[in-house]
C-alpha positions in Angstrom: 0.0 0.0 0.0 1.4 3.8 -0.7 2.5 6.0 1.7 -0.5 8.6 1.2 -2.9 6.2 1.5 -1.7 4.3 4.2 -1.6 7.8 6.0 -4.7 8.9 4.8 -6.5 5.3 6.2 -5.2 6.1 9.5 -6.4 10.1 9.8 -9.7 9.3 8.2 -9.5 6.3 11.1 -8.6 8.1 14.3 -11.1 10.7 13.0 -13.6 8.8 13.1 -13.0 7.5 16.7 -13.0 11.5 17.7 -15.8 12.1 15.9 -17.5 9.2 18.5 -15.9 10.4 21.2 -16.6 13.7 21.0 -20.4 12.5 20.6 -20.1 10.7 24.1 -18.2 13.3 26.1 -19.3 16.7 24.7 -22.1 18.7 26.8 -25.2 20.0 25.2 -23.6 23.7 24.6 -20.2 23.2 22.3 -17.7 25.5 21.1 -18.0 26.1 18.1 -15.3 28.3 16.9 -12.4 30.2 18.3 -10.9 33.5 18.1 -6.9 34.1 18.0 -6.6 34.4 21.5 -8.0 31.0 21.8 -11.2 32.3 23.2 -14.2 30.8 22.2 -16.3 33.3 20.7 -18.8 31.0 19.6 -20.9 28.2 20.6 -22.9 25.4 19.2 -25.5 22.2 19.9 -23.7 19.2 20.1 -25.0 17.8 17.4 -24.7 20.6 15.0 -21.0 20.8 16.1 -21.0 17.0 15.2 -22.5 17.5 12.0 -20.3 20.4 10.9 -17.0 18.0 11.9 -18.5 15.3 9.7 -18.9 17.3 6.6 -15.6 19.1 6.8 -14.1 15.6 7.8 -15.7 13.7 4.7 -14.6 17.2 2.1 -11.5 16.6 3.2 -10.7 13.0 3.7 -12.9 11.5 0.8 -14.2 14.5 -1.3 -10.2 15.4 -2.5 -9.3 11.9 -2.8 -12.4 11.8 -5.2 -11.6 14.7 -7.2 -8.0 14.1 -7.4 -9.1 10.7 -9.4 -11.9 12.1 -11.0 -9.6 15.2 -12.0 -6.5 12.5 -13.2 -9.0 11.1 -16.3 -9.2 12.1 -19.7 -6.3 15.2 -21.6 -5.3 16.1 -18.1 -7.0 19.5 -18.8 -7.9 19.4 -14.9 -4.3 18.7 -13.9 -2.5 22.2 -12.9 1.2 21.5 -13.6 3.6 23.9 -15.6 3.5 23.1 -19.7 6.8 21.3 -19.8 6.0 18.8 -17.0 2.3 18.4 -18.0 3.9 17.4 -21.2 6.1 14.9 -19.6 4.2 13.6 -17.5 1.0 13.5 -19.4 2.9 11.6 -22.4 0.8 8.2 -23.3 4.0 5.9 -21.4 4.3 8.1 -18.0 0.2 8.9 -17.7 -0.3 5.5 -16.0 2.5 6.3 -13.2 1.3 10.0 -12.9 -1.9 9.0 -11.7 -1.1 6.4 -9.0 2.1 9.0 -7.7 -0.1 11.8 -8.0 -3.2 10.1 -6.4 -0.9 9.0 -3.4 0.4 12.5 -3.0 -3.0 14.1 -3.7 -3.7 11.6 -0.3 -0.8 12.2 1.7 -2.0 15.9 1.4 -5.4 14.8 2.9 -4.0 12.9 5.5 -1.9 16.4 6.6 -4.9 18.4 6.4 -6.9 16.0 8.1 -4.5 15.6 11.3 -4.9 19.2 11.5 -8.5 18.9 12.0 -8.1 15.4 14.0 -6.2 18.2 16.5 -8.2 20.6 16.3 -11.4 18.5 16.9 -9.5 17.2 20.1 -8.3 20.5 21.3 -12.5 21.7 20.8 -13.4 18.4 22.7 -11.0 19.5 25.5 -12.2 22.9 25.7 -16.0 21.6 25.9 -15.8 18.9 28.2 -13.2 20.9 30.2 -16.0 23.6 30.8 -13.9 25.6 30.0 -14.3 29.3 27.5 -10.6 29.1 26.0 -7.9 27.3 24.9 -4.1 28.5 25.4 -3.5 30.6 22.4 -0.4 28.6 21.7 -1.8 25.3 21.0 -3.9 26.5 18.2 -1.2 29.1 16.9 1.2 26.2 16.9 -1.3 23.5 15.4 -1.9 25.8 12.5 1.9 27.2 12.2 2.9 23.8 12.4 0.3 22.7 9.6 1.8 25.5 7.5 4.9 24.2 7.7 4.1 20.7 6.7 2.3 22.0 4.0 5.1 24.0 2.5 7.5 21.1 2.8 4.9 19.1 0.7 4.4 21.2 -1.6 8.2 22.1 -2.3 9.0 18.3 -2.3 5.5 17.2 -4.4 6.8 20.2 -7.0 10.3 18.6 -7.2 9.4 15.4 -7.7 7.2 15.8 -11.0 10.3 17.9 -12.7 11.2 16.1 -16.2 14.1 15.4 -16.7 16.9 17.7 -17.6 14.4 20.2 -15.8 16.9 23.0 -13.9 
């Protein structure tokens, strides 16, 4: 099994295990959203907390797998790479290799952004069950700084690996 993949079974897993805890342990009042002090500056029902987490949760960890694929058929009009490596990579011999690197990459990416929600569902959880109106302004600012960073490392070692060859 592929390294995205793999990673993205495993998110999509321990999400859903938060998603049920969260359902057991949260009160009827929930945070809903947090400002950048880590105050929470709005609040929710439980259950429309729970069914906000499950449609970002599913966008995220199915809906961009699913386009990725669906996006990865036909020309490659839908694929947005720079001419010369669309061209290489989207030549009859290589299309076969793009779509099951790209797909895998396309899933480690959802695996990334779904940790970051996996942490950020936990750190809401907390907060809730905690009774609690804030959570340390670090832990979020860190989640998402951290996040960025991953992110930029993917993207700057995703853009070097589809380079043709003889690419500078």
């Amino acid at each position: 099994m592929r390294r995205g993949r793999l990673a993205l079974l495993v998110v999509a897993g321990t999400y859903a295990v938060a998603l049920a805890w969260a359902a057991a342990v949260l009160p009827a009042r929930a945070p809903a959203h947090f400002d950048a002090a880590g105050r929470v500056d709005d609040w929710s029902s439980r259950g429309g907390l729970l069914a906000l987490w499950t449609v970002v949760g599913l966008v995220v960890l199915v809906g961009v797998p699913v386009l990725t694929r669906l996006g990865l058929r036909g020309d490659g009009t839908w694929v947005n790479l720079p001419q010369a490596t669309k061209d290489h990579w989207l030549a009859p011999e290589r299309r076969a290799e793009l779509r099951a690197r790209f797909q895998d990459d396309m899933e480690e990416f959802s695996a990334l952004t779904g940790g970051l929600l996996l942490a950020v569902l936990a750190v809401t959880t907390w907060v809730g069950t905690t009774g609690r109106d804030d959570a340390p302004w670090w832990v979020l600012a860190g989640l998402v700084g951290g996040y960025l960073v991953m992110a930029g490392v993917w993207a700057v070692k995703t853009r070097l690996a589809y380079r043709p060859p003889g690419a500078g």
